[in-house]
C-alpha positions, 0 to 999 in steps of 0.5 A: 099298381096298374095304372089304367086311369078310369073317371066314375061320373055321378049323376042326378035322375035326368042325366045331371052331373052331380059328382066325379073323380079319377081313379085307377082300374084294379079289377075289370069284369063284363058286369063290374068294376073294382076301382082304387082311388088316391088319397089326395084325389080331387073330387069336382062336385057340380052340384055344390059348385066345389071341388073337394081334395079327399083325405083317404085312399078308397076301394069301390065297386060298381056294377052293371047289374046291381042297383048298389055302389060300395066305397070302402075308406082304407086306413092303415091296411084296413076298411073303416068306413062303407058307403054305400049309394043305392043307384041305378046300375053304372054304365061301364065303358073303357075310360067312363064310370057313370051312375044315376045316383038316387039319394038313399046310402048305408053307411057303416061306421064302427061295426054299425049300418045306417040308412042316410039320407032319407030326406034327400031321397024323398025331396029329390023323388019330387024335384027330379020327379021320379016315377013311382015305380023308381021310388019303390024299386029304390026302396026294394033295392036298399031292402036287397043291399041290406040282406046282401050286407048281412049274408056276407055276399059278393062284394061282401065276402072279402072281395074288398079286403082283397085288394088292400095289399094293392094300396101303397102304404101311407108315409 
């Protein structure tokens, strides 16, 4: 596996750390990135004031363009969880992913999509005081992600599943 080392740093609307985490670089383009991160990783959570060890290998993808993270959980060779974060699109450096991450998620499990995190989205649209037209091109954004999911576009299209060869198989 490559091993060009990346850190992905989430934030809160206004600029606040809320999570980040290493990973490894499997794919570079001018207007995203595909990144694997280990099983084992830790991820340090400055809004919980903890730092979590996560259990699985994942494949991610962020975009400068787009309003959406994906994050796919691989077991045994396959994807069996999405999560997906609606955000602003991240800011690509050489060694720095980061993104305003703005609460709603789509989450697939077992076949099925759901929409996470709703509460949070409208109580941190007031403790961060987004601006209306924020909260409403949030809501555009999960629309969009939605028929994105169900076209089967890009990054939906098996670009994901591409790159689980690249993830060393589990002992």
């Amino acid at each position: 596996m490559n091993s060009e080392q990346v850190i992905i740093r989430a934030l809160k609307y206004g600029n606040f750390p809320h999570y980040e985490w290493p990973t490894t670089i499997l794919e570079k383009k001018p207007t995203y990135i595909i990144v694997c991160s280990e099983r084992g990783r830790k991820l340090r959570h400055h809004t919980k004031q903890e730092v979590f060890t996560m259990e699985n290998w994942t494949l991610e993808f962020f975009s400068s363009e787009l309003w959406f993270t994906v994050s796919g959980d691989v077991i045994d060779g396959k994807i069996v969880q999405y999560y997906c974060n609606i955000n602003e699109p991240a800011i690509i450096t050489d060694s720095l992913v980061t993104f305003v991450d703005l609460d709603l998620d789509l989450i697939q499990r077992n076949g099925n999509w759901t929409v996470v995190d709703e509460d949070e989205f409208v109580s941190h649209s007031v403790k961060y005081a987004y601006p209306e037209s924020l909260i409403q091109r949030a809501k555009d954004e999960l629309k969009q992600l939605q028929a994105i999911i169900q076209r089967k576009e890009f990054p939906f299209d098996g670009t994901m599943e591409w790159f689980i060869p690249r993830i060393p198989k589990q002992s």
